[in-house]
C-alpha positions as CSV (number, residue, x, y, z in Angstrom):
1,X,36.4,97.6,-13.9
2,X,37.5,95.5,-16.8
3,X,37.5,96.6,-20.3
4,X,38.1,94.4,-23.1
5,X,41.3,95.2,-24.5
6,X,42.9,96.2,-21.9
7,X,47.0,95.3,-21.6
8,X,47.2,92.2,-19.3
9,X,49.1,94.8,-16.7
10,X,46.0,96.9,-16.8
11,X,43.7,94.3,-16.3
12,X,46.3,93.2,-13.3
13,X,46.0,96.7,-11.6
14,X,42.1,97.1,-12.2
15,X,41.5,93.3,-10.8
16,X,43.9,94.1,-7.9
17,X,41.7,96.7,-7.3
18,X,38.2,95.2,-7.5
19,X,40.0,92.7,-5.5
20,X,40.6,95.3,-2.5
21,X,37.1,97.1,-3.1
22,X,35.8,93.3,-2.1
23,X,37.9,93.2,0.3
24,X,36.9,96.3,2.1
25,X,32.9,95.6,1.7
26,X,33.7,92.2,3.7
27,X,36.0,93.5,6.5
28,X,33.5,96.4,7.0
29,X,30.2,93.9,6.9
30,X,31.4,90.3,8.9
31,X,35.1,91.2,9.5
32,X,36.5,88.8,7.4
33,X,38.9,88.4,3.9
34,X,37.9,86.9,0.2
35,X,40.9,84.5,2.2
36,X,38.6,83.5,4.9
37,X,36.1,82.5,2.4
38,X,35.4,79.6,0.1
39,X,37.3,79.7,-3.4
40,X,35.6,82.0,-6.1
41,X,36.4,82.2,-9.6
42,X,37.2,85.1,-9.0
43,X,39.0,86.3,-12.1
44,X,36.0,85.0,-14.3
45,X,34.2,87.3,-12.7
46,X,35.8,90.2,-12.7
47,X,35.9,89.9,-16.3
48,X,32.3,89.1,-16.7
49,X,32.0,92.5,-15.5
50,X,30.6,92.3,-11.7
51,X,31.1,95.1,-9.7
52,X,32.4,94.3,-6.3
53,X,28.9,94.4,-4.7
54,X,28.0,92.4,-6.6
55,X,30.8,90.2,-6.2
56,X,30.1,90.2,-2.2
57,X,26.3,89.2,-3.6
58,X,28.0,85.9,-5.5
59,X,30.0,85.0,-2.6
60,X,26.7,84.8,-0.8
61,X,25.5,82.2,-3.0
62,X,28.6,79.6,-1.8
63,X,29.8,80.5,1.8
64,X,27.3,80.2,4.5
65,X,29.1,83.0,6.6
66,X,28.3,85.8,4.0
67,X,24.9,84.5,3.6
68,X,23.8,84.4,6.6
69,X,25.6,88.2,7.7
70,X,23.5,89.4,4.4
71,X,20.4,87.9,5.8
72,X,21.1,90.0,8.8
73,X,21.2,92.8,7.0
74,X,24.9,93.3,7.8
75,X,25.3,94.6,3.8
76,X,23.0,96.9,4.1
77,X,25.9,99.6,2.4
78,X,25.8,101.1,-0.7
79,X,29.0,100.9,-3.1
80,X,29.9,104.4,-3.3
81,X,30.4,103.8,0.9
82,X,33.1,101.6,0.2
């Protein structure tokens, strides 16, 4: 999660992370990357403090795919699953 103040290689490592929790919630819900998908800014909001959940949630908004698997009810886990 970021933190304000954090060293820019911190904030690397903990976005690299969020990056792979994402990453994991998708491949386990439609079977597909944040690379299959349509761009996010991605790094804005990370640092806007999103969790990656919630990140999925965003992605819904812009890329039919996700929308349509979360309409299905193919999200239906919980964050401390992932």
């Amino acid at each position: 999660m970021y933190e304000p103040g954090m060293t820019k290689s911190e904030e690397h490592h903990a976005f690299e992370a969020w990056m792979e929790q994402i990453d994991r919630i998708l491949w386990a819900t439609i079977g597909l990357s944040y690379m299959d998908l349509v761009d996010a800014p991605y790094r804005d909001l990370f640092r806007d403090g999103l969790t990656p959940l919630e990140m999925v949630y965003e992605l819904a908004d812009h890329d039919e795919v996700v929308s349509i698997a979360l309409q299905e009810g193919a999200l239906a886990l919980r964050s401390e699953e992932i």
